[in-house]
C-alpha positions in Angstrom: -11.0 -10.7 29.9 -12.6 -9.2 33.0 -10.8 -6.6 35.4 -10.8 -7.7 38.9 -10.0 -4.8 40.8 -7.8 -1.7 40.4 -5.6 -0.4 43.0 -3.5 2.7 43.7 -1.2 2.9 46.0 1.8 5.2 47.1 5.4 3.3 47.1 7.4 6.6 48.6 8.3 7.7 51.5 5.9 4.2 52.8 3.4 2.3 51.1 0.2 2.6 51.4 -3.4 1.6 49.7 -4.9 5.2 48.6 -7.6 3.6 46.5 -9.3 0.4 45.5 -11.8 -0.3 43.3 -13.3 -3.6 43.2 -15.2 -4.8 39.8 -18.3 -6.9 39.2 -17.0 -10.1 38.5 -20.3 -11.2 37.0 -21.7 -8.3 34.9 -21.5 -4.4 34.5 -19.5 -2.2 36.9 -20.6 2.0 36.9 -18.9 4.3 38.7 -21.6 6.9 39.3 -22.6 10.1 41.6 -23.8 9.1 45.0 -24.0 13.0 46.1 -27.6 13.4 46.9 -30.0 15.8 45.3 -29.6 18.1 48.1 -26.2 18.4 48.1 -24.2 21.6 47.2 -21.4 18.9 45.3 -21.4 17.4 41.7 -20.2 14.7 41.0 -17.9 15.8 38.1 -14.8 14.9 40.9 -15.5 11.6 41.8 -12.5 10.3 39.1 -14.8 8.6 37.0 -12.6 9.9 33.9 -9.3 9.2 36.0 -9.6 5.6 36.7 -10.0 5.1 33.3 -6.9 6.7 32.3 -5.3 4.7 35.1 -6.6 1.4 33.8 -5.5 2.9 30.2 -2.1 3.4 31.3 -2.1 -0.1 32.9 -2.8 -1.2 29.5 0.1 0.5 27.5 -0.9 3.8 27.2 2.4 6.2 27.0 1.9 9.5 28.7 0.8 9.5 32.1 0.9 13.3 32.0 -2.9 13.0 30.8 -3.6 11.9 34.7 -3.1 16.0 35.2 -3.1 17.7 32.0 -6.4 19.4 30.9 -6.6 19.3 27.3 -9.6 22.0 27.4 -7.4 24.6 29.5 -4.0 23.6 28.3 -3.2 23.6 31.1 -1.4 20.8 34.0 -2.9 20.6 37.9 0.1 21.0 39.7 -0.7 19.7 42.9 -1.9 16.7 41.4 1.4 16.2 39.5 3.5 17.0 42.7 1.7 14.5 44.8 2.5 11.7 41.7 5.7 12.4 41.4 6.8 12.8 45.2 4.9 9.5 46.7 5.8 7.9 43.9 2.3 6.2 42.7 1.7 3.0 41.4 -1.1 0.8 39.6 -2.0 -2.4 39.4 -5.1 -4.1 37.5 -5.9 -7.5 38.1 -7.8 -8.6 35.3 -9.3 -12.6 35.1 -8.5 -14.4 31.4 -9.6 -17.7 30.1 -9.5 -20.6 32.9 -10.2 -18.4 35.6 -6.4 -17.2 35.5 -5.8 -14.1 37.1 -2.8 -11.6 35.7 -1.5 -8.6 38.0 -0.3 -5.5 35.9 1.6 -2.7 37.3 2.4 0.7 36.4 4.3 3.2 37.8 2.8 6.2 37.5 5.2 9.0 37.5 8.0 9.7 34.7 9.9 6.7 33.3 8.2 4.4 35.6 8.5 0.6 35.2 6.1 -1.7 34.3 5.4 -5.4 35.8 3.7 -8.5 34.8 3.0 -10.7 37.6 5.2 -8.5 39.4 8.2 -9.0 36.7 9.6 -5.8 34.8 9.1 -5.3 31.1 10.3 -3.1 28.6 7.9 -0.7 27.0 7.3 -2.8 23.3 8.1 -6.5 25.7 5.1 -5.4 28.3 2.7 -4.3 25.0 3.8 -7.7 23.4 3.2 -9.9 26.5 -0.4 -8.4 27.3 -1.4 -9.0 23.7 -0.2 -12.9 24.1 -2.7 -12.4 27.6 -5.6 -10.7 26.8 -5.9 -11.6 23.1 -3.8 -14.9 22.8 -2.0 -13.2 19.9 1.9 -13.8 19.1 1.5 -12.1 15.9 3.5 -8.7 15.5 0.4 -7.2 14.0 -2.1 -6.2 14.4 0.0 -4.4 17.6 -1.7 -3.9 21.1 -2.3 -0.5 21.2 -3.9 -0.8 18.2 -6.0 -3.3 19.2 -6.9 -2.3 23.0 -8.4 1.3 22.1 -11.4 -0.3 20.7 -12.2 -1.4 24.5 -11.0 1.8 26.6 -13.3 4.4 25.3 -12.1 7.7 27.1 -14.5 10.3 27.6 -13.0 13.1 25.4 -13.2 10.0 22.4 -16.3 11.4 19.5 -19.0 9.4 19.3 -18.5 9.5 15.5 -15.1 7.8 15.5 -16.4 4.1 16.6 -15.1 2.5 13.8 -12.2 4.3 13.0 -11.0 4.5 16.4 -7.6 5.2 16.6 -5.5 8.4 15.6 -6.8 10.8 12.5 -3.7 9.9 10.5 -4.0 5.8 10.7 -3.7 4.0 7.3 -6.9 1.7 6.4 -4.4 -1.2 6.2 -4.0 -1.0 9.7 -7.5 -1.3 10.4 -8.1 -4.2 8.1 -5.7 -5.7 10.3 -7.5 -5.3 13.8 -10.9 -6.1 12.0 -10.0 -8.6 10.4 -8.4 -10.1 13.7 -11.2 -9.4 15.6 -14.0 -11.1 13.6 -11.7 -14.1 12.5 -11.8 -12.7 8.7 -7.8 -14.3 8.4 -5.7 -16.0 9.8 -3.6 -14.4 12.2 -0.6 -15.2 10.3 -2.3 -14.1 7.6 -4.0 -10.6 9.0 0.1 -10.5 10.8 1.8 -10.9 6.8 -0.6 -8.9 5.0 -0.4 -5.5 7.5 3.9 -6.0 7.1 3.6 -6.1 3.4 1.2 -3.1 3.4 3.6 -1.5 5.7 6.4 -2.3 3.1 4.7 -1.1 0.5 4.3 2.2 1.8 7.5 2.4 3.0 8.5 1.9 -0.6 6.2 4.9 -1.8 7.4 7.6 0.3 10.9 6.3 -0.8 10.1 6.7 -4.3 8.3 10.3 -3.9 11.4 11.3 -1.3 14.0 10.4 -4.6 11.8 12.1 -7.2 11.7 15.2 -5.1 15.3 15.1 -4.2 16.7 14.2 -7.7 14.2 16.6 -9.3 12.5 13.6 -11.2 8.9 14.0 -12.6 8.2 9.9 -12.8 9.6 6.4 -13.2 9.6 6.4 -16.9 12.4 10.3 -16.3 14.1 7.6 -13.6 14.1 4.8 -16.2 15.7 7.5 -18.5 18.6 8.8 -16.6 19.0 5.1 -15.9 19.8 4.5 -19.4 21.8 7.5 -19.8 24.5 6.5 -17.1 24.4 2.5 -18.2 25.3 4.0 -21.8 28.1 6.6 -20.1 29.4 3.5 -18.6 29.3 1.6 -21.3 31.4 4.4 -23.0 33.9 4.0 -20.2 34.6 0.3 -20.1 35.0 0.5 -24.1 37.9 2.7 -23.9 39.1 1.4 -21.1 39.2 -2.2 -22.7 40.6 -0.2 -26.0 43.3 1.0 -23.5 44.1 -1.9 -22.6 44.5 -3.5 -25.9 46.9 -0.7 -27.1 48.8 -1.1 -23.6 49.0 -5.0 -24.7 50.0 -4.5 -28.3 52.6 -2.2 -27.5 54.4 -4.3 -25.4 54.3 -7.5 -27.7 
């Protein structure tokens, strides 16, 4: 996949092209400084960092409150926020696939904004599901999109330490034997797909069991296995008597 071009545009009260940023279709793009030595500007403002998290967002990312929230300050740039919300902004990348085949993706870039393939809405997990079928040629539920696609945004606030383990502090191992082993061909897709559900399962079924230990105040299986046999011979008890019953009740009508 190559991107095209990314362009902003405002929707509200008329439409209008407020940036576009066209890509090297045949090697590496840099969006750099052009401010001369001389000048009393940096170039920290340029919005290196923000069309990045545009072309993020274009590519399934969630909250497009990072396009004004400093994470340093804690703190949100109004004016920039304002200006989102009232003209109503919009993305689109248009990336090149295999065969040459351009895609348009869209993204509206205030609160609860839509999102368009080819100009046709998609849900949230349908729009994460069809770009994976696009961009990776995977039908597969797992490994899932956004698990797969942070390993090719690198934002600039991302450590340099965390190139292999990529994705949020808390992600299970399992899940990254499934995008590795999708991405170098290790298994199958159907394969990598079965193995991270099963895993998923699994663990599902552990914090299950340690959720009922705690609750039920049991130590392990084998005090589990215990109580088990406790209530089968209680209940045992209580169909004997009930059959004994039931006998008498027969007896004493003959």
């Amino acid at each position: 996949m190559l991107i095209d071009k990314l362009i902003v545009r405002q929707t509200a009260p008329s439409q209008k092209v407020i940036r576009e940023i066209n890509f090297n279709p045949k090697g590496l793009s840099l969006i750099v400084d052009n401010t001369n030595s001389a000048s009393d500007k940096s170039g920290n403002s340029v919005g290196k960092t923000t069309a990045i998290k545009i072309i993020d967002l274009c590519l399934g990312a969630k909250s497009v409150r990072d396009l004004y929230y400093d994470s340093d300050t804690r703190s949100e740039n109004v004016e920039i926020r304002d200006y989102i919300h009232k003209n109503k902004l919009q993305a689109e990348l248009i990336i090149r696939c295999s065969n040459n085949f351009c895609c348009s993706i869209k993204r509206d870039l205030c609160k609860k904004g839509k999102r368009y393939i080819n100009d046709n809405p998609f849900t949230e997990n349908d729009f994460n599901s069809k770009l994976k079928e696009i961009i990776f040629g995977l039908s597969q539920p797992f490994p899932t999109f956004r698990q797969l696609i942070p390993k090719f945004v690198r934002l600039p606030n991302s450590s340099e330490d965390r190139m292999i383990k990529f994705l949020p502090r808390m992600t299970r191992n399992e899940v990254y034997d499934a995008v590795y082993g999708f991405l170098f061909h290790i298994m199958d897709t159907s394969l990598v797909s079965k193995k991270n559900e099963l895993s998923t399962q699994l663990v599902d079924c552990q914090r299950n069991i340690t959720v009922l230990e705690k609750n039920k105040s049991i130590s392990s299986i084998s005090m589990l296995r215990q109580k088990q046999e406790l209530v089968d011979a209680d209940l045992e008890k209580l169909y004997k008597k009930r059959r004994d019953l039931s006998y008498m009740e027969t007896y004493k009508d003959e």
